[in-house]
VEXPAPA-339024 format. One record per residue (C-alpha): residue number from 1; residue in three letters; y, x, z. Coordinates in nm, 3 decimals. Each point is the difference from the previous one (the first is absolute). Layout:
BEGIN
@seq:NUM, type:ALA, yy:Y, xx:X, zz:Z
...
//
This chain:
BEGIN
@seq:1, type:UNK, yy:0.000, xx:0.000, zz:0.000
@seq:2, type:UNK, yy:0.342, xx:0.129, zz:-0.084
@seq:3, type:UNK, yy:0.292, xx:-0.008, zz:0.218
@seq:4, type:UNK, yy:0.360, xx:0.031, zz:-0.071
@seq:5, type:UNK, yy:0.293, xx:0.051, zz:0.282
@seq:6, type:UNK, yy:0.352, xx:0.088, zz:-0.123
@seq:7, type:UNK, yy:0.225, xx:0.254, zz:0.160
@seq:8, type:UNK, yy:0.345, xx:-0.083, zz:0.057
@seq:9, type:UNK, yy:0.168, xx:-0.133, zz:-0.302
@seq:10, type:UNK, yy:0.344, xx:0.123, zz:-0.066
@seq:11, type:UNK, yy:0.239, xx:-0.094, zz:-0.338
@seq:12, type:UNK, yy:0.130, xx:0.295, zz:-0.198
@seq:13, type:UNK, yy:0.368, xx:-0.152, zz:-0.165
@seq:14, type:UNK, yy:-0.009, xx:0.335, zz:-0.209
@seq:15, type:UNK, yy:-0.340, xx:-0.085, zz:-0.143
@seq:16, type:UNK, yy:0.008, xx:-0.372, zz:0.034
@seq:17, type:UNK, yy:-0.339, xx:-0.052, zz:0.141
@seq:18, type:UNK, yy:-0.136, xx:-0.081, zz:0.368
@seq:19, type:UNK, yy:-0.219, xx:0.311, zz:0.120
@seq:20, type:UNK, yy:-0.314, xx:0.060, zz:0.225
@seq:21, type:UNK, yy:-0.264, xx:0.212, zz:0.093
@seq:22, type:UNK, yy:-0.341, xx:-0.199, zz:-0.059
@seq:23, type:UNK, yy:-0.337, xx:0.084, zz:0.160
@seq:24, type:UNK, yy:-0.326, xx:-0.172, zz:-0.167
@seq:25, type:UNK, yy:-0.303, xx:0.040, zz:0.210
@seq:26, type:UNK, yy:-0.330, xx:-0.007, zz:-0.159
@seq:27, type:UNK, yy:-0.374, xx:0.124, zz:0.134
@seq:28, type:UNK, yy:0.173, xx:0.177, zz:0.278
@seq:29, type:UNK, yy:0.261, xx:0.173, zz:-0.183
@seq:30, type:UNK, yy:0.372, xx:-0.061, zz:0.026
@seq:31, type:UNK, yy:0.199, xx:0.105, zz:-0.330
@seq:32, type:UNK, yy:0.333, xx:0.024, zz:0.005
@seq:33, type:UNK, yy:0.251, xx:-0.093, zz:-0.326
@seq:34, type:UNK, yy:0.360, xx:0.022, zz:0.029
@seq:35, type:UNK, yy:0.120, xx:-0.372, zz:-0.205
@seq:36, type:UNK, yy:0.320, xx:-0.107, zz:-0.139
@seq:37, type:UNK, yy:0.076, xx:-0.333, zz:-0.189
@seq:38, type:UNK, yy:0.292, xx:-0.114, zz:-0.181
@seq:39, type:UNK, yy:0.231, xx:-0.228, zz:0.075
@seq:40, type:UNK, yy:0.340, xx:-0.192, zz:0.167
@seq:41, type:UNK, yy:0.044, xx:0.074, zz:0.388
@seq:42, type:UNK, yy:-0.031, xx:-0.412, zz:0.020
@seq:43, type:UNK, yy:-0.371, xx:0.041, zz:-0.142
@seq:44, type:UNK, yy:-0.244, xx:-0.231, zz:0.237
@seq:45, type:UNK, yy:-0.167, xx:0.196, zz:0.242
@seq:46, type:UNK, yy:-0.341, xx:-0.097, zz:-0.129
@seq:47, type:UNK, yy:0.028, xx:0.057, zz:-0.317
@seq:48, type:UNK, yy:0.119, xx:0.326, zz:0.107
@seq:49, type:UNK, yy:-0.293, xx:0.059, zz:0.209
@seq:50, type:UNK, yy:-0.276, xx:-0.105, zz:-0.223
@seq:51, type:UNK, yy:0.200, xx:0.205, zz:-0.288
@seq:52, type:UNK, yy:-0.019, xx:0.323, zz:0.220
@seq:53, type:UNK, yy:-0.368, xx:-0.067, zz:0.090
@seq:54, type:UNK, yy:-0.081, xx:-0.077, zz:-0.389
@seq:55, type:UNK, yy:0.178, xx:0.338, zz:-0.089
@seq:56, type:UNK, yy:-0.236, xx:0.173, zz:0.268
@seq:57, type:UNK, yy:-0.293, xx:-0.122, zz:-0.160
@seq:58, type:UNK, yy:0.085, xx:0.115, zz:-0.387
@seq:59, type:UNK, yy:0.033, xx:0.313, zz:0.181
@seq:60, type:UNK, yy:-0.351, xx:-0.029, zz:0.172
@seq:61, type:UNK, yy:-0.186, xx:-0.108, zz:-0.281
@seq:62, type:UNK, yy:0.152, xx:0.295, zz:-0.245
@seq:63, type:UNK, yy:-0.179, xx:0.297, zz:0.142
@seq:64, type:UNK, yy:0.044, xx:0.237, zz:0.286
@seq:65, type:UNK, yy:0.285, xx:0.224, zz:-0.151
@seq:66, type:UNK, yy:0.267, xx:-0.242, zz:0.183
@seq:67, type:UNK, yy:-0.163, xx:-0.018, zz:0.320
@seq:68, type:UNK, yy:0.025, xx:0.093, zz:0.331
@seq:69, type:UNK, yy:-0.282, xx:-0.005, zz:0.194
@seq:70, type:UNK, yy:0.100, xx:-0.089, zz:0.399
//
């Protein structure tokens, strides 16, 4: 089973995009991905969240060269 807890998410105004570190634990490994996603400081919370968490799991799934292994 694979779980996902966010870090503290920040906005960047320079880059436009709310940031955060996210951890994905799977088989007794934590991996963490450092996530960023686009968008107006207004931007729904959730949709934030589930954006960041989404962007940790492209990076997951594309091989180990963007990991960090906890």
């Amino acid at each position: 089973m694979t779980q996902i807890n966010l870090g503290s998410v920040s906005y960047n105004a320079t880059a436009g995009a709310f940031e955060a570190r996210v951890d994905i634990r799977r088989a007794g490994q934590t991996f963490r991905y450092p996530c960023q996603v686009a968008g107006p400081m207004t931007m729904d919370m959730e949709r934030v969240k589930s954006g960041l968490a989404r962007h940790a799991l492209r990076m997951s799934d594309s091989g180990s060269n963007l990991l960090s292994h906890v």
